[in-house]
C-alpha positions, 0 to 999 in steps of 0.5 A, spaced: 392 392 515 386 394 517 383 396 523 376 395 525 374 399 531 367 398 536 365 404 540 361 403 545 357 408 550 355 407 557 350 413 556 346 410 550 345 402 551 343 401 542 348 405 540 354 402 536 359 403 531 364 399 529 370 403 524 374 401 519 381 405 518 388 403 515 393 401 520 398 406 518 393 412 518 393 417 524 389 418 530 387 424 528 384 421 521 380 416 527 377 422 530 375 425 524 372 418 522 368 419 528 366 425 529 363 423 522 360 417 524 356 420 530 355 428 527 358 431 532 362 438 530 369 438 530 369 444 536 372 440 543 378 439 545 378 431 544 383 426 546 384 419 546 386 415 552 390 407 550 387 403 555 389 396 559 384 391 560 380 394 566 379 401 562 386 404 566 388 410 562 395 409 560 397 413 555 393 420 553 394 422 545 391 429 544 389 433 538 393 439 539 400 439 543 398 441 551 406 442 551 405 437 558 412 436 562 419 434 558 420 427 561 413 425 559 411 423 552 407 427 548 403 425 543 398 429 537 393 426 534 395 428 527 402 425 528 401 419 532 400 412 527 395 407 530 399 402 528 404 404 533 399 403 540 396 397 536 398 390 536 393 386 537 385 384 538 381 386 543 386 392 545 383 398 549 382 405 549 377 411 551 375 417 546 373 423 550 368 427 546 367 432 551 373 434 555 369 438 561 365 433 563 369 427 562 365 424 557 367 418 553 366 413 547 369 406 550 373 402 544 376 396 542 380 394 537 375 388 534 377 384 528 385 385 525 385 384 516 392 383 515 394 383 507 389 389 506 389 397 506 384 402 506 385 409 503 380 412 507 376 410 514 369 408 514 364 407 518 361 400 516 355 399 523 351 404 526 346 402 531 342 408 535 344 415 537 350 418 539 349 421 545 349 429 546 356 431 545 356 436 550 351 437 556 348 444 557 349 444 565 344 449 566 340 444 564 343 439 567 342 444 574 335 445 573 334 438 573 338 437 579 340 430 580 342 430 587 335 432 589 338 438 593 332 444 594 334 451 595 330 451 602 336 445 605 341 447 609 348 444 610 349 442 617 356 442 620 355 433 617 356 436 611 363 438 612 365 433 616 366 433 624 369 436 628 374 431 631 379 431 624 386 432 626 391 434 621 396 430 624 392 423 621 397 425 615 402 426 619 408 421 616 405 421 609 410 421 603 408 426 599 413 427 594 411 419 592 404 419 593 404 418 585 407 411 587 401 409 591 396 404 588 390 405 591 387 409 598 389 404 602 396 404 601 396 412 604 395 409 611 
């Protein structure tokens, strides 16, 4: 089966690819494929993320083994077969080009060619530039987004008030709090 893939970016509207890759090769023969359709150099720690429909990370898929904790599963992206998160059209997930500052391409799995192989990946649409892949933060400083100048001073506003009280989380489990589904539920 064919695979044909569309990212997307939510920093560059005209920016588009759409990927064609073999069901059978790995995640690690998508980035490649990626990062040559985008020109970017094959330097960051990237991982992919397998998504629900409301762009949820589930799974993460690393290119190299982060050695994460035993009772999870840990998958690399030159051991790991697309095939074998991908069923179905429409299916989701986020490639994360620039780790430190969380910076994604959102994907889709667009349109499946069943009875074809392909040998290698290619990238069949390019529309517009991909975004820088890594942003300079002394450059990002500079242009001080948050509108903050050297001469503002934070008042004690800033840090919050004074009436917080340590016993508001009294009573929170803790030891479960990765059970809980939204802030709400804390309280």
């Amino acid at each position: 089966m064919i695979y044909k893939f569309r990212l997307l970016s939510d920093e560059a509207e005209d920016f588009r690819r759409d990927i064609e890759i073999d069901s059978e090769a790995t995640f690690l023969d998508l980035h490649k494929a990626i990062l040559e359709s985008v020109g970017y150099p094959d330097d960051q720690m990237t991982s992919f993320f397998i998504c629900n429909d409301n762009w949820i990370k589930e799974q993460e898929i690393t290119l190299e083994d982060m050695g994460s904790r035993s009772d999870e599963d840990n998958y690399v992206m030159s051991e790991t077969v697309i095939g074998d998160f991908f069923e179905e059209e429409k299916q989701r997930m986020m490639y994360v080009f620039d780790p430190l500052a969380d910076r994604v391409f959102f994907m889709e799995l667009s349109k499946i060619v069943f009875g074809k192989d392909l040998d290698e990946p290619r990238c069949v649409k390019s529309i517009g530039e991909a975004p820088q892949q890594t942003l300079d933060f002394e450059e990002l400083m500079s242009k001080n987004p948050a509108g903050v100048t050297e001469s503002d001073e934070f008042s004690d506003e800033f840090y919050g008030s004074d009436s917080y009280d340590d016993e508001d989380l009294d009573g929170l489990d803790l030891d479960n709090i990765a059970d809980v589904s939204s802030i709400d539920d804390l309280y």
